[in-house]
PDB file of N, CA, C and O in Angstrom:
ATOM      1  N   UNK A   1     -12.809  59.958 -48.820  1.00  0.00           N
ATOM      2  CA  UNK A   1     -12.906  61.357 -48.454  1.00  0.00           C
ATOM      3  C   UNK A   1     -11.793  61.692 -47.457  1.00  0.00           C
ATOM      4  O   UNK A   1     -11.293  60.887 -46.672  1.00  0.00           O
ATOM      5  N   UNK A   2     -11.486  62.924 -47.582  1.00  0.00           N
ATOM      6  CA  UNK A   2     -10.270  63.363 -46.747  1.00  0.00           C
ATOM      7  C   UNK A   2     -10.702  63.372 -45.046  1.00  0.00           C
ATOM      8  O   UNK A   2     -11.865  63.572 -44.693  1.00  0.00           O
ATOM      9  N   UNK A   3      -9.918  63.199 -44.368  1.00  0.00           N
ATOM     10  CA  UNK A   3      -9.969  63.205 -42.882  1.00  0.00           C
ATOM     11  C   UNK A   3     -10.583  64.928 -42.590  1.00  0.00           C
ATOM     12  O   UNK A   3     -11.647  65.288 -42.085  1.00  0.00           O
ATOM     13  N   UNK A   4      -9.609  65.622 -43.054  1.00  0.00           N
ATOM     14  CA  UNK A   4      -9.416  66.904 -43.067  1.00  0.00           C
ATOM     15  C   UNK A   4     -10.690  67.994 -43.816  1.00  0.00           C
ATOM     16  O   UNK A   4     -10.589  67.755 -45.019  1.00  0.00           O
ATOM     17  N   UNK A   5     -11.406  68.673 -43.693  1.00  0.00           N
ATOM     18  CA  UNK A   5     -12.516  69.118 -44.552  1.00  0.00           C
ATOM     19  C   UNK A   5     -11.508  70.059 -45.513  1.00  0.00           C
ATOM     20  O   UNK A   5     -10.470  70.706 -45.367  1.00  0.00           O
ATOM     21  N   UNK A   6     -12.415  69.749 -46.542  1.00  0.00           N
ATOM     22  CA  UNK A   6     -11.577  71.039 -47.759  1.00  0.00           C
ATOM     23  C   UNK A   6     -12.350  72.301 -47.910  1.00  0.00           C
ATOM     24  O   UNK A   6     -13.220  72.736 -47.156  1.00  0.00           O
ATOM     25  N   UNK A   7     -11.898  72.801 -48.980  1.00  0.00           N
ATOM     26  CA  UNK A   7     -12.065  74.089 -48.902  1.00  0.00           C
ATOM     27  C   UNK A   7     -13.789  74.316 -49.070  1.00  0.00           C
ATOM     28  O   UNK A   7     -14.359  75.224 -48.464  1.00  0.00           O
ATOM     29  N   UNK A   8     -14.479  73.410 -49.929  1.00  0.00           N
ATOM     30  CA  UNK A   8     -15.334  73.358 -50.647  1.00  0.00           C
ATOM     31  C   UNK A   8     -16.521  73.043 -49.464  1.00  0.00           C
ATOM     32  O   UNK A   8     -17.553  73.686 -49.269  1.00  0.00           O
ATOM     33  N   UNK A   9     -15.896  71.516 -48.547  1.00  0.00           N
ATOM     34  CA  UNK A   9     -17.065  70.937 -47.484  1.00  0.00           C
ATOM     35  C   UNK A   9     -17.109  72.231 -46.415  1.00  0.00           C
ATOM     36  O   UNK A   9     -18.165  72.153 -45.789  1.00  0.00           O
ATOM     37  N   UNK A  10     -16.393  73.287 -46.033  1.00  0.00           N
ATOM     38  CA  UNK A  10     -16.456  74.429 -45.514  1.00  0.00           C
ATOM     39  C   UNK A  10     -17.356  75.521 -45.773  1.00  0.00           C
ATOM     40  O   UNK A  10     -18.253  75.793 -44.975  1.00  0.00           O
ATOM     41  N   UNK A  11     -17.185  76.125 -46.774  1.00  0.00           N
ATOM     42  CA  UNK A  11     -17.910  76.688 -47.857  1.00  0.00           C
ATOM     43  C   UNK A  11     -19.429  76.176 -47.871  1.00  0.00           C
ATOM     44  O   UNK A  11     -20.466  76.812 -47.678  1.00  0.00           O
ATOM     45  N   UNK A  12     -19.272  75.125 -48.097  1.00  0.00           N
ATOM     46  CA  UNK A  12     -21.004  74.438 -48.081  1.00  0.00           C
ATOM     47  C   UNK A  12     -21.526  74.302 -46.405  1.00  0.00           C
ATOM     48  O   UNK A  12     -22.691  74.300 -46.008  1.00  0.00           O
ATOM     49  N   UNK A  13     -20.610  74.222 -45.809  1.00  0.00           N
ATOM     50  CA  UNK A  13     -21.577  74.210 -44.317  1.00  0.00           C
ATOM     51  C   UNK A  13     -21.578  75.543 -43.480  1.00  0.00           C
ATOM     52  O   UNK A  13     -22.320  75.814 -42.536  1.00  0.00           O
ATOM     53  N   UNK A  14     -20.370  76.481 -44.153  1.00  0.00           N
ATOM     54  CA  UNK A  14     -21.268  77.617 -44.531  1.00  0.00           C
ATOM     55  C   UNK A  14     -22.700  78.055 -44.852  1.00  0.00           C
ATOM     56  O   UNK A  14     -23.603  78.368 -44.077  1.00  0.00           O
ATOM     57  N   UNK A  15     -22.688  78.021 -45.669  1.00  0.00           N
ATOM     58  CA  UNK A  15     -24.482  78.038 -46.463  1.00  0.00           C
ATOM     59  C   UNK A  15     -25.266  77.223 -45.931  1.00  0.00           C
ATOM     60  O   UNK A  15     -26.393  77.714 -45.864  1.00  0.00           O
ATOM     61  N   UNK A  16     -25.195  75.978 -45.425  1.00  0.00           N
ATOM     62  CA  UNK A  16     -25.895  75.515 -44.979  1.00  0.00           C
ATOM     63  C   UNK A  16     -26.311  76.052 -43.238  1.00  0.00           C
ATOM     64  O   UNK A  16     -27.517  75.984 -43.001  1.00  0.00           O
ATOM     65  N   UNK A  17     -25.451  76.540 -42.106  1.00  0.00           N
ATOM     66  CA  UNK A  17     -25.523  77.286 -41.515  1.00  0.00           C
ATOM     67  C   UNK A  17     -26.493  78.446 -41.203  1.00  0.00           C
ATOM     68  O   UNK A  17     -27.143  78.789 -40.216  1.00  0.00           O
ATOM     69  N   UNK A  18     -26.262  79.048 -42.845  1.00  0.00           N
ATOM     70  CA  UNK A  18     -26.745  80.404 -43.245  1.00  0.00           C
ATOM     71  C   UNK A  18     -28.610  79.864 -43.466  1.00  0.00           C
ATOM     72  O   UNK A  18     -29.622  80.564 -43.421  1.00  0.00           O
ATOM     73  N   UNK A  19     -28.490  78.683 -43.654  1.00  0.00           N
ATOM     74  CA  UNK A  19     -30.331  78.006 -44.040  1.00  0.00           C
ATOM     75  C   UNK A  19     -31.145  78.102 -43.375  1.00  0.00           C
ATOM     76  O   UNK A  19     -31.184  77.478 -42.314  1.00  0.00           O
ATOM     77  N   UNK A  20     -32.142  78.972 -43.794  1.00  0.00           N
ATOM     78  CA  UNK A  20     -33.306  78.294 -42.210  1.00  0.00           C
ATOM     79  C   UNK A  20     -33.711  77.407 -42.175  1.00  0.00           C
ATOM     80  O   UNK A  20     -33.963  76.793 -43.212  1.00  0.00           O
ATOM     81  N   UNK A  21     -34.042  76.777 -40.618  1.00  0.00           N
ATOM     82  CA  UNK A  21     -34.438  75.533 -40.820  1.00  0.00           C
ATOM     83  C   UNK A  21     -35.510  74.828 -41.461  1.00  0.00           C
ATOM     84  O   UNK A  21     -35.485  73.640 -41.783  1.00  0.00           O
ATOM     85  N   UNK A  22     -36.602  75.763 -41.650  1.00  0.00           N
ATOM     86  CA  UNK A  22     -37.398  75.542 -42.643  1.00  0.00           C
ATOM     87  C   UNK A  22     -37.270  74.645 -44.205  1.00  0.00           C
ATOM     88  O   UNK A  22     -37.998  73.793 -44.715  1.00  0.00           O
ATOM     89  N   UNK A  23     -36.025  75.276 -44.636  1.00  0.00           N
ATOM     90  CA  UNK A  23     -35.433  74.722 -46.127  1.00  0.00           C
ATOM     91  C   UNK A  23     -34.473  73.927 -45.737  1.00  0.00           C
ATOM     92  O   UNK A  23     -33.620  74.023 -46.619  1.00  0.00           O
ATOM     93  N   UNK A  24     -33.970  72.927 -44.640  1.00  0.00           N
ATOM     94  CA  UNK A  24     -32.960  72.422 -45.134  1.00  0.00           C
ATOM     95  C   UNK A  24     -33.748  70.775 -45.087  1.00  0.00           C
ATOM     96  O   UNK A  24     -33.001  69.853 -45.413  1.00  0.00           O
ATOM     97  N   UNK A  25     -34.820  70.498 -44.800  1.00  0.00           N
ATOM     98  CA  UNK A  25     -35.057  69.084 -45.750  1.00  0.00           C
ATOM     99  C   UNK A  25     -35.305  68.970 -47.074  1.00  0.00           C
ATOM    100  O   UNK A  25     -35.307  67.970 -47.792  1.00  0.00           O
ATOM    101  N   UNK A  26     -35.605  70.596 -47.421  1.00  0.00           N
ATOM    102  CA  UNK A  26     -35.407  70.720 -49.110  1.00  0.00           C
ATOM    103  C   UNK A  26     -33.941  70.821 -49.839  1.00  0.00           C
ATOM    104  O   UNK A  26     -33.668  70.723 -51.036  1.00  0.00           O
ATOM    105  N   UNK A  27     -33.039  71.065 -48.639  1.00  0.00           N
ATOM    106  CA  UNK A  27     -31.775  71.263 -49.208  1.00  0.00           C
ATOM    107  C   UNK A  27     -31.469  69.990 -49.223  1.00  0.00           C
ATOM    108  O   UNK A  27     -31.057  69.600 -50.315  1.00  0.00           O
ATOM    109  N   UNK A  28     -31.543  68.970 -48.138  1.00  0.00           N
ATOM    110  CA  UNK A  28     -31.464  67.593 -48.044  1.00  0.00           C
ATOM    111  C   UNK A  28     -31.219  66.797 -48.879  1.00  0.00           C
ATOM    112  O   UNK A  28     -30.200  66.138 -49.086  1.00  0.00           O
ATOM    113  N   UNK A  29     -32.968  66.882 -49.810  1.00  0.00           N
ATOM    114  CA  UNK A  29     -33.187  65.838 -50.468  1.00  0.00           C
ATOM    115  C   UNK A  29     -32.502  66.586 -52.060  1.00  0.00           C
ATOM    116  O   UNK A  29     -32.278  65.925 -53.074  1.00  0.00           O
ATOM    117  N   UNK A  30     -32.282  68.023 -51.923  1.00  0.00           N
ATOM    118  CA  UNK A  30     -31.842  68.416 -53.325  1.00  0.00           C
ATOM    119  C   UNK A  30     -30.264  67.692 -53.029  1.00  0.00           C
ATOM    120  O   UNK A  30     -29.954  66.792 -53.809  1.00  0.00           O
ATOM    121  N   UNK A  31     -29.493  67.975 -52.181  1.00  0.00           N
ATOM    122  CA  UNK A  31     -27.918  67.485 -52.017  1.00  0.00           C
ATOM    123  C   UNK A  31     -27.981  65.785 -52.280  1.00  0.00           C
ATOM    124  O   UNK A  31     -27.048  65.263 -52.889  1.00  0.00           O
ATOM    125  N   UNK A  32     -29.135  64.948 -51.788  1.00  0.00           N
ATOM    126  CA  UNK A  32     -29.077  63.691 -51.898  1.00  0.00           C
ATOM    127  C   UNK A  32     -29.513  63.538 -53.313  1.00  0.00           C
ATOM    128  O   UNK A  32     -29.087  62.399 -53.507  1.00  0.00           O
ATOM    129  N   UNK A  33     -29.957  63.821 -54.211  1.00  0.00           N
ATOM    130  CA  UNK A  33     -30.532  63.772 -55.611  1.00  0.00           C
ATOM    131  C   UNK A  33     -28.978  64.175 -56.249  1.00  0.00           C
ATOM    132  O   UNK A  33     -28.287  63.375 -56.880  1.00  0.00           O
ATOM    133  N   UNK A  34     -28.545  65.755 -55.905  1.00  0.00           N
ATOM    134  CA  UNK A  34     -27.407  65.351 -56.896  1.00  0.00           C
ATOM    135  C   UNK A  34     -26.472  64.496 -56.726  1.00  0.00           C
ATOM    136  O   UNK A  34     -25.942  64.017 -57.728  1.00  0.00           O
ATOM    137  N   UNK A  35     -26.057  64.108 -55.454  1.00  0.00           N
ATOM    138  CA  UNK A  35     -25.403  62.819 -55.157  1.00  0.00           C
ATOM    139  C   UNK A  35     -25.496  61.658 -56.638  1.00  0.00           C
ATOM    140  O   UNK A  35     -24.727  61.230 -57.500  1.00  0.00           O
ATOM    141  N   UNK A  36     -26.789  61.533 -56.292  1.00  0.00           N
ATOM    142  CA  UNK A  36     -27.444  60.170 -56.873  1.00  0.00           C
ATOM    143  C   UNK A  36     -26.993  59.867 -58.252  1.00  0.00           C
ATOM    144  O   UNK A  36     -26.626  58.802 -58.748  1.00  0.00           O
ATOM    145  N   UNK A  37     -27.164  61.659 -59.008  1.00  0.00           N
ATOM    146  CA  UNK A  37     -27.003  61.332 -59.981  1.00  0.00           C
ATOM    147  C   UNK A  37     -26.264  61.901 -61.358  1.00  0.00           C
ATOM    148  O   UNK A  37     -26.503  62.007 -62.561  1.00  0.00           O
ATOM    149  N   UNK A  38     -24.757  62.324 -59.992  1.00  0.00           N
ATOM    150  CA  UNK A  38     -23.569  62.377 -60.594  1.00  0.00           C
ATOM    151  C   UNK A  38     -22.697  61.296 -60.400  1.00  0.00           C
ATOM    152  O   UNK A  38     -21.740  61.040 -61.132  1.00  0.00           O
ATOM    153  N   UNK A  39     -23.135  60.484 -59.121  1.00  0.00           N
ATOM    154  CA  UNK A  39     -21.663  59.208 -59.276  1.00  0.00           C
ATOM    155  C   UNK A  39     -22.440  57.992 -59.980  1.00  0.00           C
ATOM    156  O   UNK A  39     -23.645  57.747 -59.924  1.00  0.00           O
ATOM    157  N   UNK A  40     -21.396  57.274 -60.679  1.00  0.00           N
ATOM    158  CA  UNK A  40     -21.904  56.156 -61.070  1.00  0.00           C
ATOM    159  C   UNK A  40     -22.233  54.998 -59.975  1.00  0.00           C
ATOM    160  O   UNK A  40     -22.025  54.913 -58.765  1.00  0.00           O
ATOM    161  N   UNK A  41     -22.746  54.278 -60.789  1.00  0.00           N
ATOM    162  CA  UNK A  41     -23.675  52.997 -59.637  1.00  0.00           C
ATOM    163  C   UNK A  41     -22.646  51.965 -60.301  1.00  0.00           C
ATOM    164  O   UNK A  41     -22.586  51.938 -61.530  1.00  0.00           O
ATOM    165  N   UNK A  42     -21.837  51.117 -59.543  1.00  0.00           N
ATOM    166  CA  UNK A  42     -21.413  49.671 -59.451  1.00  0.00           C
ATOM    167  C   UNK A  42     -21.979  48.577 -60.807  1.00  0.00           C
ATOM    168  O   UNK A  42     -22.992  47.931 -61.077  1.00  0.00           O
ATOM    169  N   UNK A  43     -20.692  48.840 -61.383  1.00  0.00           N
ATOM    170  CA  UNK A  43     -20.784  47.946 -62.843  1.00  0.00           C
ATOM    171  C   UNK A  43     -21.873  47.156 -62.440  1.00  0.00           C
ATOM    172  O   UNK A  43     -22.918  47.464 -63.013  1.00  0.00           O
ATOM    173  N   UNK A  44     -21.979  45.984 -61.417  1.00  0.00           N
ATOM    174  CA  UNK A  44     -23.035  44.958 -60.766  1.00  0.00           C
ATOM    175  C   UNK A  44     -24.391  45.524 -61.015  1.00  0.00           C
ATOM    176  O   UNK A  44     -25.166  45.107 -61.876  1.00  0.00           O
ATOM    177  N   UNK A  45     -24.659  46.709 -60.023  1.00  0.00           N
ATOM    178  CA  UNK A  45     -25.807  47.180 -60.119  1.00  0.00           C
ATOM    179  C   UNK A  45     -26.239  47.896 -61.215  1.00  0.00           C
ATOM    180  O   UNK A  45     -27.303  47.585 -61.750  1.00  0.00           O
ATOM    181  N   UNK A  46     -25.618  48.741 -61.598  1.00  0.00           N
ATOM    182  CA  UNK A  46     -25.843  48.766 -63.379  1.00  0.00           C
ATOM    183  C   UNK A  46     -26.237  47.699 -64.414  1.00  0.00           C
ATOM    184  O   UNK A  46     -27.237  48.034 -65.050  1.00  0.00           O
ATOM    185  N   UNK A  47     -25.771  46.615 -64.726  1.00  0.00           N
ATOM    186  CA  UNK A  47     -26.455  45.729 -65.126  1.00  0.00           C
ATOM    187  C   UNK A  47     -27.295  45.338 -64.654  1.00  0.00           C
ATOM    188  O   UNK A  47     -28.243  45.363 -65.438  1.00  0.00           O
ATOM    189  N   UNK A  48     -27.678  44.745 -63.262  1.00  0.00           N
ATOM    190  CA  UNK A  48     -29.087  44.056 -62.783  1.00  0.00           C
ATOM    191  C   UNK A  48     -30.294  44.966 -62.837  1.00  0.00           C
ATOM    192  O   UNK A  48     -31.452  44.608 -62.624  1.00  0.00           O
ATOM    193  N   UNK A  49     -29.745  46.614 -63.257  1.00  0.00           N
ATOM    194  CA  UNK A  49     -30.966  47.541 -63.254  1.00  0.00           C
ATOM    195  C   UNK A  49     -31.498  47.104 -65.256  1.00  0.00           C
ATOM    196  O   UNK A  49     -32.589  46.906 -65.791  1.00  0.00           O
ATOM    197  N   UNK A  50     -29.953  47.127 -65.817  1.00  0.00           N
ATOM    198  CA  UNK A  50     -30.627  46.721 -67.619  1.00  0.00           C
ATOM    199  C   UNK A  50     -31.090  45.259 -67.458  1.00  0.00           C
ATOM    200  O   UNK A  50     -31.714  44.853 -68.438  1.00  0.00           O
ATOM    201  N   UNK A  51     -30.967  44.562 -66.668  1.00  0.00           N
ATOM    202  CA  UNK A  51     -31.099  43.300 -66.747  1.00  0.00           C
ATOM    203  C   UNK A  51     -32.855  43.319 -66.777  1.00  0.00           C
ATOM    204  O   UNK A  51     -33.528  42.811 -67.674  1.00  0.00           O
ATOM    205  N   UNK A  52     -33.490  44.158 -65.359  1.00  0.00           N
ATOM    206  CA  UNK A  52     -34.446  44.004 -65.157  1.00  0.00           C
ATOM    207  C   UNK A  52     -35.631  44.676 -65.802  1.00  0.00           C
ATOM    208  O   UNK A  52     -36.835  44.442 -65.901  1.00  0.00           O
ATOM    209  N   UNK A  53     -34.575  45.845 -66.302  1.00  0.00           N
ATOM    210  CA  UNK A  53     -35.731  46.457 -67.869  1.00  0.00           C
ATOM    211  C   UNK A  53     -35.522  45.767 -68.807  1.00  0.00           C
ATOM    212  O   UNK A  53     -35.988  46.325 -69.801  1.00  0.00           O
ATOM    213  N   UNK A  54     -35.059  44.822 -69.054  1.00  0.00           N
ATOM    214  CA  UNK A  54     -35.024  44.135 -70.591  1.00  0.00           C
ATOM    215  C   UNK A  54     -35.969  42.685 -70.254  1.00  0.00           C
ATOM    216  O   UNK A  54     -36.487  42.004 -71.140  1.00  0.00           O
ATOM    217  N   UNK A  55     -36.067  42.368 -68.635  1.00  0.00           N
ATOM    218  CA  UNK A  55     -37.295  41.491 -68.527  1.00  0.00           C
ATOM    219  C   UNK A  55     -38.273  41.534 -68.405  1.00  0.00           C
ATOM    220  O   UNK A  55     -39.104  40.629 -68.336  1.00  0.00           O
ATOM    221  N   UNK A  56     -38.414  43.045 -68.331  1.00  0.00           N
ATOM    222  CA  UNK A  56     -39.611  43.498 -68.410  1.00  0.00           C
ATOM    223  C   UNK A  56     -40.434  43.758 -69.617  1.00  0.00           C
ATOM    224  O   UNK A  56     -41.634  43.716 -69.892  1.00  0.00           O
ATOM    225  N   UNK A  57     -39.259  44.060 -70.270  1.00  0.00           N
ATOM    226  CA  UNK A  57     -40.087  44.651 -71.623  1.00  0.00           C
ATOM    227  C   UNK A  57     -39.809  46.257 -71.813  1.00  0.00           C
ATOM    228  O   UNK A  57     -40.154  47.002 -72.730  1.00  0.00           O
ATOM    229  N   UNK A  58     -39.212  46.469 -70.859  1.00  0.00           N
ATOM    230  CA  UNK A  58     -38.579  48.047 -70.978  1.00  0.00           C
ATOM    231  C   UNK A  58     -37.513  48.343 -71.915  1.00  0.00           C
ATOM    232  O   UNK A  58     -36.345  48.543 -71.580  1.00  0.00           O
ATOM    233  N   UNK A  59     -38.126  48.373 -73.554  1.00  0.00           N
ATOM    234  CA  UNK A  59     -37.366  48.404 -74.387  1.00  0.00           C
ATOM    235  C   UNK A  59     -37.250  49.445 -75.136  1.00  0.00           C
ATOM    236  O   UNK A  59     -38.242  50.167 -75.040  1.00  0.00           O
ATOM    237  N   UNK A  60     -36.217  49.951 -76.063  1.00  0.00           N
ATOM    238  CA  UNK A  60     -36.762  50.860 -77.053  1.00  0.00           C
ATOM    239  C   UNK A  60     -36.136  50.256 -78.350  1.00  0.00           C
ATOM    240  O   UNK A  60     -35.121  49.561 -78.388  1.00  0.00           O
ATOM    241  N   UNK A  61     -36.775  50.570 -79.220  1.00  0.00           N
ATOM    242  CA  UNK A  61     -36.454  50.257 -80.588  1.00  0.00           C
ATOM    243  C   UNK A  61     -34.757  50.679 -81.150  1.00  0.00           C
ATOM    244  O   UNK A  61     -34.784  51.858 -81.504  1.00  0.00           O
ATOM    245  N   UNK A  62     -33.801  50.275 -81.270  1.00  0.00           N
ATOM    246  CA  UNK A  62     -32.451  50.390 -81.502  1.00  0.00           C
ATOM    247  C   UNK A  62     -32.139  52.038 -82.703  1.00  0.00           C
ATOM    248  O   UNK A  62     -31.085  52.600 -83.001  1.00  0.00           O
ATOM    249  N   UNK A  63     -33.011  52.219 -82.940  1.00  0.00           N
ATOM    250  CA  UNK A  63     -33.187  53.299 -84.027  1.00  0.00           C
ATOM    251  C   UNK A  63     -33.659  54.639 -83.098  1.00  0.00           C
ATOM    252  O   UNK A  63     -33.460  55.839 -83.284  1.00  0.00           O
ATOM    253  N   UNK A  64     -34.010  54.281 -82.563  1.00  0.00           N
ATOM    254  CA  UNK A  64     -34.732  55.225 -81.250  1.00  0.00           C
ATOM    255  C   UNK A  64     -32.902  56.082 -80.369  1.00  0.00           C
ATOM    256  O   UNK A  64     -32.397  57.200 -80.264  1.00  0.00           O
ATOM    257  N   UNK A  65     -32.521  54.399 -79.892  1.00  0.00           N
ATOM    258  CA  UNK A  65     -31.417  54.901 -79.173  1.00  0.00           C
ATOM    259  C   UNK A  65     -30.520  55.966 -79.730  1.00  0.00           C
ATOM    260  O   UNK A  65     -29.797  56.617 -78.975  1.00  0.00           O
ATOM    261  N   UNK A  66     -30.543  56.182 -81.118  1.00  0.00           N
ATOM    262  CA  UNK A  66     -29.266  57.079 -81.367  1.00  0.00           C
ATOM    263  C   UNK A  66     -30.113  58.482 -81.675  1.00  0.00           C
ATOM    264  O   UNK A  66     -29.403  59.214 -82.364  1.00  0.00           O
ATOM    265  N   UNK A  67     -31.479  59.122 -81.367  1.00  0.00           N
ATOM    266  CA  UNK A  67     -31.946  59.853 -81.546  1.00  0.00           C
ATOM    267  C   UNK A  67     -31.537  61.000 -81.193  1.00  0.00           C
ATOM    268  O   UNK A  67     -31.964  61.346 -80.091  1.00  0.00           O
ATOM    269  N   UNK A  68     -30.672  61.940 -81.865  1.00  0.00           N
ATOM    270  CA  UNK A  68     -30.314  63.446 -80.837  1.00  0.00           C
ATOM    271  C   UNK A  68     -28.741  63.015 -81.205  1.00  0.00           C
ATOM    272  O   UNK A  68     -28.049  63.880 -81.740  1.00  0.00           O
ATOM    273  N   UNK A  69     -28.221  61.852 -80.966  1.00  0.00           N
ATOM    274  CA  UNK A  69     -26.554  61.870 -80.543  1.00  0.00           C
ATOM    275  C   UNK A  69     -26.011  62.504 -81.929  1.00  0.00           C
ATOM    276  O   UNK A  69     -24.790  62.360 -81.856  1.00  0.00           O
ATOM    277  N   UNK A  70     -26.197  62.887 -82.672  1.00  0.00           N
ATOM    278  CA  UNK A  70     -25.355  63.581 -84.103  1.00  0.00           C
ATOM    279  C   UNK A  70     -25.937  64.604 -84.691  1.00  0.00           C
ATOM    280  O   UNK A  70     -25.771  65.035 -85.832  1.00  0.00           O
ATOM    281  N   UNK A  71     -26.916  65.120 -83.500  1.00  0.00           N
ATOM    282  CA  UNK A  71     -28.028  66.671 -83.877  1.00  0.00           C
ATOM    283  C   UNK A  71     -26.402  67.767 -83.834  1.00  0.00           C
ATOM    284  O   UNK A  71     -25.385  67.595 -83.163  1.00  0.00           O
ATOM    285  N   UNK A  72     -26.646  68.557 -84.558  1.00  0.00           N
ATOM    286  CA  UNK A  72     -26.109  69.602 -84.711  1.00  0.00           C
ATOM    287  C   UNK A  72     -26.374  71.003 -84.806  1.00  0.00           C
ATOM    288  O   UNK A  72     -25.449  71.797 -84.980  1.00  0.00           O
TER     289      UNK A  72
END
């Protein structure tokens, strides 16, 4: 991340500013959620997460997986 704030981390602490304090552990946990689950997770940890659904039994049937991908 830049030393310097950009245009955008401005802008957002803007609005956040503008929050009452009431909503900002809802803003919190909404900013930490999209965090979560727009960056990817570490080739490593990515596998040890399939690793540990496939020892579990957290499976799906291979016919399953391509369900939707060629809907039109």
């Amino acid at each position: 991340m830049n030393t310097y704030p950009s245009v955008y981390e401005k802008k957002i602490s803007q609005e956040i500013h503008k929050t009452p304090d009431e909503y900002l552990p809802a803003l919190l946990d909404m900013i930490r959620l999209f965090r979560e689950t727009v960056t990817l997770k570490p080739a490593d940890e990515s596998f040890a997460q399939g690793w540990k659904e496939a020892m579990n039994n957290e499976l799906l049937p291979i016919d399953q997986l391509w369900d939707g991908i060629n809907a039109t």
